[in-house]
C-alpha positions as CSV (number, residue, x, y, z in Angstrom):
1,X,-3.7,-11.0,-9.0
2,X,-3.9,-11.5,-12.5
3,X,-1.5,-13.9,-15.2
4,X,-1.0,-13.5,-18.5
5,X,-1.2,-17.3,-20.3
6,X,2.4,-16.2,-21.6
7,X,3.3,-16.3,-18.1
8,X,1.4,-19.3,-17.0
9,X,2.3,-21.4,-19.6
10,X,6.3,-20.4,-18.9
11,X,5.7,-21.4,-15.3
12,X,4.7,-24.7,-15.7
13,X,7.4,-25.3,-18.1
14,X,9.7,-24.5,-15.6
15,X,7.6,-26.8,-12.5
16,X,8.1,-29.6,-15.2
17,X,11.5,-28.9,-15.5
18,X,12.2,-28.4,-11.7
19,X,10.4,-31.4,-10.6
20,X,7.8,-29.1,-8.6
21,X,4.3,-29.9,-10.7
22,X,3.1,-30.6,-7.3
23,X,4.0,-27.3,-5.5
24,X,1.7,-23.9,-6.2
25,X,3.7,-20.7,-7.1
26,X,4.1,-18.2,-4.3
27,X,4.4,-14.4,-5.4
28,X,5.3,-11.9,-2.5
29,X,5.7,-8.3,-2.5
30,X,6.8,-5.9,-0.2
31,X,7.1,-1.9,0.1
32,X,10.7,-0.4,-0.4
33,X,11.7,3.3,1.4
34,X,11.5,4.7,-2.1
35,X,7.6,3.2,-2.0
36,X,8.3,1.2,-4.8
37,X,7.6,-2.5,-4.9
38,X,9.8,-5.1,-4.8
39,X,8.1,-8.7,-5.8
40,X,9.8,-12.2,-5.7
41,X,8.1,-15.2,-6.7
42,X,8.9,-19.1,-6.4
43,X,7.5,-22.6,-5.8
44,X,6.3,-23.8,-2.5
45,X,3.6,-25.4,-0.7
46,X,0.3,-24.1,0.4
47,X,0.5,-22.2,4.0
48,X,-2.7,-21.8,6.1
49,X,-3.0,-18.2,5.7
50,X,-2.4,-18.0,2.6
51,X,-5.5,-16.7,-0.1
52,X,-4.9,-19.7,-3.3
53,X,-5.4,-18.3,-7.2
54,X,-6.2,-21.1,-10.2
55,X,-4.9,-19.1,-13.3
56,X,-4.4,-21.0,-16.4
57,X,-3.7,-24.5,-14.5
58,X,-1.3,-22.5,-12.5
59,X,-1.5,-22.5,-8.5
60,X,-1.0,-19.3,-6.9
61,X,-0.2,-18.5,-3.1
62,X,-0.2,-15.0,-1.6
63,X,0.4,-14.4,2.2
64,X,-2.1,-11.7,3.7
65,X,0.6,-9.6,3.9
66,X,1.4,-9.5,0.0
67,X,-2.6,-9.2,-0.8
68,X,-2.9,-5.9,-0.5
69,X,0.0,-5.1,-2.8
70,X,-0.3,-7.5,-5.6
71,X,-4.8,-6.9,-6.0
72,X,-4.4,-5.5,-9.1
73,X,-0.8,-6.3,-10.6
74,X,-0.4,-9.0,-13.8
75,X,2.1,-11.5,-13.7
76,X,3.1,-11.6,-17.6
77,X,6.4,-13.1,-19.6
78,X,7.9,-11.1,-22.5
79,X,10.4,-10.2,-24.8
80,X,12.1,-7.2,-23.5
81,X,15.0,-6.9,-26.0
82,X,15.4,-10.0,-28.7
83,X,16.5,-13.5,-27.7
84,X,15.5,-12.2,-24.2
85,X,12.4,-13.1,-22.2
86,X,11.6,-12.5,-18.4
87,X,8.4,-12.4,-15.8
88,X,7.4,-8.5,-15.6
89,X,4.6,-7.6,-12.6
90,X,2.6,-4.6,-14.2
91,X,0.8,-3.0,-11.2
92,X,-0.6,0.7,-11.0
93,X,-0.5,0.2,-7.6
94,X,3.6,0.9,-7.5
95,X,4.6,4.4,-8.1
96,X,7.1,3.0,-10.7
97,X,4.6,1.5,-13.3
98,X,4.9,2.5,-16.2
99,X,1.4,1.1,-18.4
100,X,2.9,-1.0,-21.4
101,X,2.3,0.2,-24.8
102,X,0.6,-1.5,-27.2
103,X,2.3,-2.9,-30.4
């Protein structure tokens, strides 16, 4: 699991804003019927199974049953139309990715 340091330094703007600079950021995934992946992503503590990422002073957390999904996917945060910015998860690993273009 790889971040961008667009997307890092978004998320600890918004652990400073949320009062969580002490929690980690979890990232799940999970297989859909169509065998796309759906991802989900939030703060929380540390559990004991859980393999721990240092990215760009952010704290990752993925459960072993996420791992397998997420091994190659990039967390990154970008304009997708103007004024508006969001979290995308680019991962040839899900049948929908599409590789960005570059600009």
């Amino acid at each position: 699991m790889k971040i961008t340091e667009a997307a890092a330094r978004q998320i600890l703007l918004q652990a400073n804003e949320n009062d969580a600079r002490n929690l980690g950021l979890r990232i799940a995934a999970k297989r859909m019927e169509d065998g796309g992946i759906d991802y989900a992503m939030g703060f929380d503590e540390q559990h004991d199974a859980d393999a721990v990422y240092n990215k760009h002073g952010v704290t990752l957390f993925i459960s072993p049953a996420s791992q397998d999904l997420l091994d190659k996917a990039t967390l990154d945060y970008v304009e997708l139309d103007e004024g508006d910015r969001q979290f995308v998860f680019h991962n040839p690993l899900d049948p929908n990715y599409v590789e960005p273009e570059n600009t």
